[in-house]
C-alpha positions as CSV (number, residue, x, y, z in Angstrom):
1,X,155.2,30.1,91.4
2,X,151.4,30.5,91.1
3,X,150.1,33.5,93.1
4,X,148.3,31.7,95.8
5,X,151.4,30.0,96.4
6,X,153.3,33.5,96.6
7,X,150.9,34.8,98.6
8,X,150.8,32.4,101.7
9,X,154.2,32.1,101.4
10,X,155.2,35.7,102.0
11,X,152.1,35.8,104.8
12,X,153.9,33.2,106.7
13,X,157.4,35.3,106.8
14,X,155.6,38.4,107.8
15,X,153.6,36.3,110.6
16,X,157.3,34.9,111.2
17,X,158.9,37.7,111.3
18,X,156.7,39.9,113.5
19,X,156.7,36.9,116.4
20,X,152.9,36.3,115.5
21,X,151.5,32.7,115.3
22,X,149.8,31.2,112.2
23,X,146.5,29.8,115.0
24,X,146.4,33.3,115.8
25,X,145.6,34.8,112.7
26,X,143.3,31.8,111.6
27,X,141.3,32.7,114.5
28,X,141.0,36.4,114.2
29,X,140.0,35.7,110.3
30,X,137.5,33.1,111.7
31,X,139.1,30.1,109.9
32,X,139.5,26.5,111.4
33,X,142.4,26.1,113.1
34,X,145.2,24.6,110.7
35,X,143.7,26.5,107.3
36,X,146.6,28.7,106.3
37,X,148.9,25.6,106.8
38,X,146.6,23.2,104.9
39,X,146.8,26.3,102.0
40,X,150.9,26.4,102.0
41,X,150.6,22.5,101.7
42,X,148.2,21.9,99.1
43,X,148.3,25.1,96.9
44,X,144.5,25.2,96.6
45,X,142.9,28.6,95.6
46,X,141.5,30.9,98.2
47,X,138.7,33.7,98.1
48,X,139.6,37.9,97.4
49,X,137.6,37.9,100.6
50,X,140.1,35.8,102.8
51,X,143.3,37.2,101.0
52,X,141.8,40.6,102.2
53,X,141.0,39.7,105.7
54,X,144.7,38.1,106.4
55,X,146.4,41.1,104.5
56,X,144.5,43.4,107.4
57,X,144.9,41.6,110.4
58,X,148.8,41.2,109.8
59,X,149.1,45.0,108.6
60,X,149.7,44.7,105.1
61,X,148.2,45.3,101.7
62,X,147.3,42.5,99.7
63,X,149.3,43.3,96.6
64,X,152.5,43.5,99.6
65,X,151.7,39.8,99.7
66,X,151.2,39.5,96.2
67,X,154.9,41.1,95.4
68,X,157.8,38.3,94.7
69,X,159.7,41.3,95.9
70,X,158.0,41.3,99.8
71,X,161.0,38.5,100.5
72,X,163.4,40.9,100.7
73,X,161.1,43.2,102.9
74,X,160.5,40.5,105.1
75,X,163.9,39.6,105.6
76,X,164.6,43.6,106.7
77,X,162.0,43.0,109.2
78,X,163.3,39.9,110.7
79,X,166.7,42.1,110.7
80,X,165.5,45.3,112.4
81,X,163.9,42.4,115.1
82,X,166.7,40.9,115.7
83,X,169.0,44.1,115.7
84,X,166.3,45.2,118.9
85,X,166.6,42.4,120.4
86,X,170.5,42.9,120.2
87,X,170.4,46.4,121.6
88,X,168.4,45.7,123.8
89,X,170.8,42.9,125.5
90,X,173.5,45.5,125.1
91,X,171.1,47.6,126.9
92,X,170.8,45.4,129.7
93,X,174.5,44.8,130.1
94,X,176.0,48.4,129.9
95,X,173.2,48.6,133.4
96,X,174.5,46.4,135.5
């Protein structure tokens, strides 16, 4: 897998994972709306300069999205999202 490819892949997990949406991020980085998925579809090469800006406004270092390892780091997020979420039901239930 090239590393564009690894790249937008593990920024769309993280986005995923953190309840964030994809037009979101395209807008705070000043792209057109639809970019990051036109990316992920076609596997064209993108600038240092936009790999930094979406590494920043999602929180994470660009090498993080760079690392074939960040799959397993992304799935532990979705985890701990869904164990609040859990708790947070449970939460609600031992109340009433």
């Amino acid at each position: 897998m090239d590393i564009c490819r690894v790249f937008i892949k593990n920024l769309l997990k993280i986005v995923r994972s953190r309840g964030l949406r994809v037009g979101d991020i395209e807008k705070e980085a000043d792209m057109s709306p639809g970019y990051i998925s036109r990316l992920n579809r076609s596997n064209n090469a993108f600038s240092l300069e936009t790999a930094y800006k979406l590494s920043n406004i999602v929180g994470v270092t660009i090498d993080e999205l760079l690392d074939t390892e960040s799959e397993l780091k992304n799935r532990k997020l979705t985890l701990e999202k869904e164990l609040a979420e859990i708790q947070e039901k449970l939460n609600k239930i031992d109340m009433s």
